[in-house]
C-alpha positions as CSV (number, residue, x, y, z in Angstrom):
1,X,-16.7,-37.7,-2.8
2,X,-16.1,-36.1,-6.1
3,X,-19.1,-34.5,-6.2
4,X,-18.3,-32.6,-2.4
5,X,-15.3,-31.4,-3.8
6,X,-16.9,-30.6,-7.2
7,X,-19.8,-28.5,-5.5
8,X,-17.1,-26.7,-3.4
9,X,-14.7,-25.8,-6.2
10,X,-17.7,-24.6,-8.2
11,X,-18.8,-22.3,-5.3
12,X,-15.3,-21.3,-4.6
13,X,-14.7,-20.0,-8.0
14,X,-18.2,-17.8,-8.0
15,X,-17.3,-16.4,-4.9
16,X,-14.1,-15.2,-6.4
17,X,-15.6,-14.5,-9.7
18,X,-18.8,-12.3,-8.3
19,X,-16.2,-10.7,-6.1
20,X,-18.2,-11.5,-3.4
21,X,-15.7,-12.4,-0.2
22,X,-16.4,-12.8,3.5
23,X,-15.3,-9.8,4.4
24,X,-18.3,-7.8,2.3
25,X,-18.1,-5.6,-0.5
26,X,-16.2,-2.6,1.6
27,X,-13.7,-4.5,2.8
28,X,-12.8,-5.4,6.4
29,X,-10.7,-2.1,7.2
30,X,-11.5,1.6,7.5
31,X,-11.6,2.4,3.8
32,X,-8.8,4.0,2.5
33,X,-9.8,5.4,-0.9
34,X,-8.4,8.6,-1.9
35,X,-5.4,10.4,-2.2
36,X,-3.0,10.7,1.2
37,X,-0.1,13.0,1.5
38,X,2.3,13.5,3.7
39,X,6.1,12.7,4.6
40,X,8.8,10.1,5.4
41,X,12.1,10.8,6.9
42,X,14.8,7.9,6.0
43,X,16.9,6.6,8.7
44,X,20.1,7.3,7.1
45,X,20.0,10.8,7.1
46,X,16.8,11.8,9.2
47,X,16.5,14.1,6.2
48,X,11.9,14.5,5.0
49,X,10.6,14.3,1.9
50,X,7.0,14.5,0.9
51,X,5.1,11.8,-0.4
52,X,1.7,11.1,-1.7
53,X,-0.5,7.8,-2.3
54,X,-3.4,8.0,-4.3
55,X,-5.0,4.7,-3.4
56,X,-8.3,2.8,-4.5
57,X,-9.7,-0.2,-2.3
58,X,-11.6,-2.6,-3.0
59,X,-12.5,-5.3,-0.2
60,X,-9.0,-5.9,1.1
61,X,-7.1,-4.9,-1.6
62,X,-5.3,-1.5,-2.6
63,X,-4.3,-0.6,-6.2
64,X,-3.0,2.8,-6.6
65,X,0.0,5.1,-7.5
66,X,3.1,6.6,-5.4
67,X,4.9,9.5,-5.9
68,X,7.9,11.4,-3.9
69,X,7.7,15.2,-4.5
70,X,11.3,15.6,-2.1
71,X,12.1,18.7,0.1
72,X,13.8,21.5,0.5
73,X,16.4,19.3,2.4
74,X,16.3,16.5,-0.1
75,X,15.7,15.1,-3.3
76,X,14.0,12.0,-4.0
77,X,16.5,10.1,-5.5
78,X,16.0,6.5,-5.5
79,X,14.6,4.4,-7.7
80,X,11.4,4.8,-6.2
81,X,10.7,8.1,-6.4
82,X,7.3,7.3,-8.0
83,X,5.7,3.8,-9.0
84,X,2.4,1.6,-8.4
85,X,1.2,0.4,-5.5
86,X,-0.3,-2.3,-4.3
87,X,-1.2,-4.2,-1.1
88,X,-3.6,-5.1,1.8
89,X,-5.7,-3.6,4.2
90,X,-6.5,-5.9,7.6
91,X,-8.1,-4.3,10.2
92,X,-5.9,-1.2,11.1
93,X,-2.7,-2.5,9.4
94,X,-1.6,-1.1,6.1
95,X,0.5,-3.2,3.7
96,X,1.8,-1.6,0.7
97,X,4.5,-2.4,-2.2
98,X,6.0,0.4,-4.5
99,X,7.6,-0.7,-7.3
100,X,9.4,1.6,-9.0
101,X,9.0,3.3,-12.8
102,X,11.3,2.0,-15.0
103,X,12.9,-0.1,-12.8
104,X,10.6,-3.3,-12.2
105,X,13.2,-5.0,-9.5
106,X,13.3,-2.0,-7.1
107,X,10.5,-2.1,-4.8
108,X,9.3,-0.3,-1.4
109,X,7.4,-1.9,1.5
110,X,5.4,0.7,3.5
111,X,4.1,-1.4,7.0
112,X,1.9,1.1,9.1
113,X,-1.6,1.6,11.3
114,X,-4.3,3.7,10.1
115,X,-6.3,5.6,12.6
116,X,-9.3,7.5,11.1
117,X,-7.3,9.9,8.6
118,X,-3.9,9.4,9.2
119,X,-2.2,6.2,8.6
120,X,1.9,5.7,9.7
121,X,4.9,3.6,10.0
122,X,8.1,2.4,8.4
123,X,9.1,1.4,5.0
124,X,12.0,-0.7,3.4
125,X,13.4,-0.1,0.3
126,X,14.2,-3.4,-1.7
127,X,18.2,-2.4,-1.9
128,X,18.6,-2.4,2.1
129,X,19.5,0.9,2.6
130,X,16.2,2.7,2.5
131,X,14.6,2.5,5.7
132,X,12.9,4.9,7.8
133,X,9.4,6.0,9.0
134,X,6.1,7.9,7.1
135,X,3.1,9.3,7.8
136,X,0.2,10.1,5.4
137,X,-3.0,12.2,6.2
138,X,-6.3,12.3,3.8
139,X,-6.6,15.0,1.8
């Protein structure tokens, strides 16, 4: 018996060191490398901003960096304005968590669908207020 679950931790820890996964080396999703821009509109105010994810993928996982540019009609003015990103691509969901420059507790949650170029859907901002809806297209 120890040498069953010998053999399997052994084989379990080249997987993950080879990154070799089940889902293959380009991940289970549409890829989503690149840079996206594109907008959000908080629920607060229904006021836009512009955003822009540059994102890398690797299998199911995305690294990458955020950054709110704002809008004629608004500033970006929370904590979040620009941080790193990271998250989780499954199928056509996207999963992503901002956390914020200079402020390691403050984070963003942008849930959404991609569809070919464009992926959307809502976000929550870690101090409850911050809500609304985005939508980023590849550049």
């Amino acid at each position: 018996m120890k040498r069953v679950i010998f053999a399997g931790t052994l084989l379990v820890s080249v997987v993950m060191a080879t990154g070799c996964g089940f889902g293959g080396d380009e991940g289970t999703g549409p890829g989503v490398t690149g840079v996206w821009d594109g907008e959000y509109v908080d629920d607060f105010n229904s006021l836009q901003r512009f955003i822009n994810f540059t994102i890398n993928q690797r299998q199911d996982s995305v690294l990458g960096r955020y950054q709110c540019q704002g809008s004629n009609q608004a500033v970006c003015s929370h904590p979040a304005a620009s941080g790193d990103v990271s998250g989780l691509v499954d199928g056509e969901n996207f999963i992503a968590r901002v956390r914020a420059d200079g402020n390691s507790t403050f984070t963003c949650d942008y849930v959404g669908k991609i569809s070919g170029d464009a992926i959307q859907g809502t976000f929550s901002c870690s101090d409850s207020t911050d809500t609304g809806t985005w939508r980023v297209f590849r550049s």
